[in-house]
C-alpha atoms as a printed R data frame, in Angstrom:
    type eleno elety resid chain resno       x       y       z
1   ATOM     1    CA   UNK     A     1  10.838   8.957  19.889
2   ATOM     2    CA   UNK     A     2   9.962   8.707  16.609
3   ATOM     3    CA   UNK     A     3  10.891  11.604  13.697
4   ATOM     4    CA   UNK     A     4   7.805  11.407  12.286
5   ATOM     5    CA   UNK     A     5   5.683  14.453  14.453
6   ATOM     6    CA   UNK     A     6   2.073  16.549  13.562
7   ATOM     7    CA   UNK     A     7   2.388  18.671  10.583
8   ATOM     8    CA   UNK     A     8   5.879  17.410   9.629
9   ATOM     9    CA   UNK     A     9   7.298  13.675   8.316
10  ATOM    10    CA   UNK     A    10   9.928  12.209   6.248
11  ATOM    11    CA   UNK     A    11   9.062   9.808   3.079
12  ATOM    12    CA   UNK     A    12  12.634   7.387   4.525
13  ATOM    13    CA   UNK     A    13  10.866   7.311   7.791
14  ATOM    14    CA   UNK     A    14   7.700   6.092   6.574
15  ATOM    15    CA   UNK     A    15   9.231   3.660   4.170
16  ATOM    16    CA   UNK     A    16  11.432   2.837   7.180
17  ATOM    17    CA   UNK     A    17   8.534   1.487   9.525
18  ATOM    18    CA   UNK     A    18   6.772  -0.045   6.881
19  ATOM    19    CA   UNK     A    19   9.557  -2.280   6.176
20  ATOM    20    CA   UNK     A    20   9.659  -2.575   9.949
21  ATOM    21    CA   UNK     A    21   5.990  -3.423  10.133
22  ATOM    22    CA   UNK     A    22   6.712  -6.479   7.760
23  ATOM    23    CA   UNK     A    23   6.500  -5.000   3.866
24  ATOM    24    CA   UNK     A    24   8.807  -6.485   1.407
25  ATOM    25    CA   UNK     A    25   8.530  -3.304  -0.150
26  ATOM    26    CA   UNK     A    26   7.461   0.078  -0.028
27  ATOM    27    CA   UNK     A    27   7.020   3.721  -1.701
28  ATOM    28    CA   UNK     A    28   5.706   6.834  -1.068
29  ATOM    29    CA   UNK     A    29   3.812   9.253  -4.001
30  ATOM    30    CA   UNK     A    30   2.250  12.446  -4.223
31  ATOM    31    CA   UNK     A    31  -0.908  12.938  -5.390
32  ATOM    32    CA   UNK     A    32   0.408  15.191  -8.667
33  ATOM    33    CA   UNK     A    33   2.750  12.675  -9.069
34  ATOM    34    CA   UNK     A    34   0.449   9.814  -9.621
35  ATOM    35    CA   UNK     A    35  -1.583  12.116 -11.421
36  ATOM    36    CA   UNK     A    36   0.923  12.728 -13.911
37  ATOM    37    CA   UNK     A    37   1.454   9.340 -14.796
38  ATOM    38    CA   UNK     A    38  -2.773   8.618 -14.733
39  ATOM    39    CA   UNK     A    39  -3.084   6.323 -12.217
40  ATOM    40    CA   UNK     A    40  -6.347   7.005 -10.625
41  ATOM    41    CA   UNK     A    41  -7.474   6.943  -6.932
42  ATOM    42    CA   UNK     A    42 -10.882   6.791  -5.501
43  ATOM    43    CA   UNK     A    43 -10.949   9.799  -4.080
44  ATOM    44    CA   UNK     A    44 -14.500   8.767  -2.386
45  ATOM    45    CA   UNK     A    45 -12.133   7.124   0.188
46  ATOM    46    CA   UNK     A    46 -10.308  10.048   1.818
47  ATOM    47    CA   UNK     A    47 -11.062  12.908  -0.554
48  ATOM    48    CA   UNK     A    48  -8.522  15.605   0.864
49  ATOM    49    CA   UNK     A    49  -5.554  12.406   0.632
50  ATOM    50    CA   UNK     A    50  -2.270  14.196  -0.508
51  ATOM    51    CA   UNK     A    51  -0.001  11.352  -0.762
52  ATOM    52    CA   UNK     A    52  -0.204   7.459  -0.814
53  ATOM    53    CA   UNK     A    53   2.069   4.909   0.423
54  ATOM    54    CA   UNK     A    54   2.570   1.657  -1.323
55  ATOM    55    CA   UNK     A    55   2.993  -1.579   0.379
56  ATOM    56    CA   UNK     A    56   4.369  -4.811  -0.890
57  ATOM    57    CA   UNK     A    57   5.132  -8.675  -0.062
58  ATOM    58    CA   UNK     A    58   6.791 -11.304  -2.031
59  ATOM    59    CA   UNK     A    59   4.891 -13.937  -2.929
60  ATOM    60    CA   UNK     A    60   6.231 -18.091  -3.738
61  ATOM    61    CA   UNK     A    61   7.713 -18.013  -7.212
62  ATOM    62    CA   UNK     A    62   6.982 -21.759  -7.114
63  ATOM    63    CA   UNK     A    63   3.807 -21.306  -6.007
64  ATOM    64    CA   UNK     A    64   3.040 -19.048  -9.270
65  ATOM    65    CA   UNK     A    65   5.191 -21.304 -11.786
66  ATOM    66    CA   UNK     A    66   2.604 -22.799 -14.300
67  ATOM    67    CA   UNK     A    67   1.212 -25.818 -12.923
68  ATOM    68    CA   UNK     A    68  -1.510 -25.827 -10.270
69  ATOM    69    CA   UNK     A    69  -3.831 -22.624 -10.165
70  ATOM    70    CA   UNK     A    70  -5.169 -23.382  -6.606
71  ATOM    71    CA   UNK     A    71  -2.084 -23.104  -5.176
72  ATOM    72    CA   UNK     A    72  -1.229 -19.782  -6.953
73  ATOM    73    CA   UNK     A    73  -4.800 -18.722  -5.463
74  ATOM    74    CA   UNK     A    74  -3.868 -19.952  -2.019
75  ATOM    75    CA   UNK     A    75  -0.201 -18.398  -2.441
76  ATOM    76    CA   UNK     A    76  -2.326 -15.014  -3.666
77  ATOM    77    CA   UNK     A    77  -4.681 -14.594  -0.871
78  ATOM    78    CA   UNK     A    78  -1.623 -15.167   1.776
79  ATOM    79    CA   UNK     A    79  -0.196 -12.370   0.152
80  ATOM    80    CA   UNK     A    80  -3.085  -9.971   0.289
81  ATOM    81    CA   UNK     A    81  -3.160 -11.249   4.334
82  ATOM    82    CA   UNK     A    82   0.832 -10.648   4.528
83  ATOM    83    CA   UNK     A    83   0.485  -7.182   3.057
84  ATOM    84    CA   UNK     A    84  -2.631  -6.258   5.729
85  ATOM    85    CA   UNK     A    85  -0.712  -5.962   8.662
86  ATOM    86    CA   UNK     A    86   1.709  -3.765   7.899
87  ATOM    87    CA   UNK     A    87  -0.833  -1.560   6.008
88  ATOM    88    CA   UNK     A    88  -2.898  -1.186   9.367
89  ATOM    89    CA   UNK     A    89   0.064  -0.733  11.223
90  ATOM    90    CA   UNK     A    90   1.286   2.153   8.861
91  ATOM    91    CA   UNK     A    91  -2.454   3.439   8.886
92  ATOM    92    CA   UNK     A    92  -2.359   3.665  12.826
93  ATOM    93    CA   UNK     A    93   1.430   4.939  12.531
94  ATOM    94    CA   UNK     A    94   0.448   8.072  10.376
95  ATOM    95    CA   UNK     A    95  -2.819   8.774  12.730
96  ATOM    96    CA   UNK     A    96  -0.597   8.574  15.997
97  ATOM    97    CA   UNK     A    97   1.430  11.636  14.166
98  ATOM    98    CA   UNK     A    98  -1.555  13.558  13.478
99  ATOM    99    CA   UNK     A    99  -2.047  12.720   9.754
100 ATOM   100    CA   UNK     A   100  -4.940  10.695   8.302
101 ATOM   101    CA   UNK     A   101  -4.888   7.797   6.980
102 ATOM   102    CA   UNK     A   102  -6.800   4.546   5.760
103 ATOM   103    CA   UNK     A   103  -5.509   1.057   4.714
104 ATOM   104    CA   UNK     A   104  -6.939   0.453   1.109
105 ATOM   105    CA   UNK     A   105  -6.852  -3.859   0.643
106 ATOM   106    CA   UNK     A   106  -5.124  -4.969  -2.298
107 ATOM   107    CA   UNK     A   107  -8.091  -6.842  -3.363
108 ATOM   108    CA   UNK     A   108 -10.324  -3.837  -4.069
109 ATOM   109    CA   UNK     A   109 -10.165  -3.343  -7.850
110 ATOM   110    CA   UNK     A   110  -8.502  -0.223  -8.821
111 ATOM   111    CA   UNK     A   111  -9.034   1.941 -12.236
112 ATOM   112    CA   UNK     A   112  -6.191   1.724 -15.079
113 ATOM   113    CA   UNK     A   113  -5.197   4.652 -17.115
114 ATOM   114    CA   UNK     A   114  -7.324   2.713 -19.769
115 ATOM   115    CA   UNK     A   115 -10.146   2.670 -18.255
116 ATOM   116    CA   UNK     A   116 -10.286  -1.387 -17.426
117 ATOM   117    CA   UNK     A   117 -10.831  -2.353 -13.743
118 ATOM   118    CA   UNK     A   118  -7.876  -4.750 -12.329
């Protein structure tokens, strides 16, 4: 059974399945803690979220050496596929355990400490 039960977790076990689920990479923040360092969230979203876990894949370095931009496009949206699966899976992870939870795509354009959209 897994460690992770209602009301209680551990950030190594999330980052644990994650990497299970097929992420590269992967983090876990608070909400004070990202606040502290100005990266915004749309809170719109889930407006009571108290942390966020961040998912990562690799992507083709050859792919994204200078040369042809369609195939750092193609190489680009594989990625943001790659990275959806284990997002959903961590999403449906977290709910199982009583917590809630939403996959956020890594194509939606999130606000800088600047105030520029990326």
């Amino acid at each position: 059974m897994d460690t992770i039960m209602k009301g209680r977790w551990s950030i190594t076990d999330i980052i644990k399945k994650a990497l299970e689920f097929g992420a590269d990479l992967a983090g876990v923040a608070t909400r004070e803690s990202l606040a502290a360092r100005h990266v915004a969230i749309d809170s719109t979203i889930l407006p009571d979220w108290r942390s966020a876990v961040s998912l990562a894949v690799r992507q083709s370095y050859s792919a994204l050496a200078p040369g042809n931009i369609q195939v750092a496009q193609y190489d680009t949206i594989y990625s943001y596929d790659a990275v959806a699966m284990p997002s959903h899976q961590i999403v449906r992870y977290l709910e199982d355990n009583g917590f809630r939870a939403v996959a956020i795509p890594a194509f939606i354009p999130i606000d800088m400490k600047d105030g520029t959209r990326w």
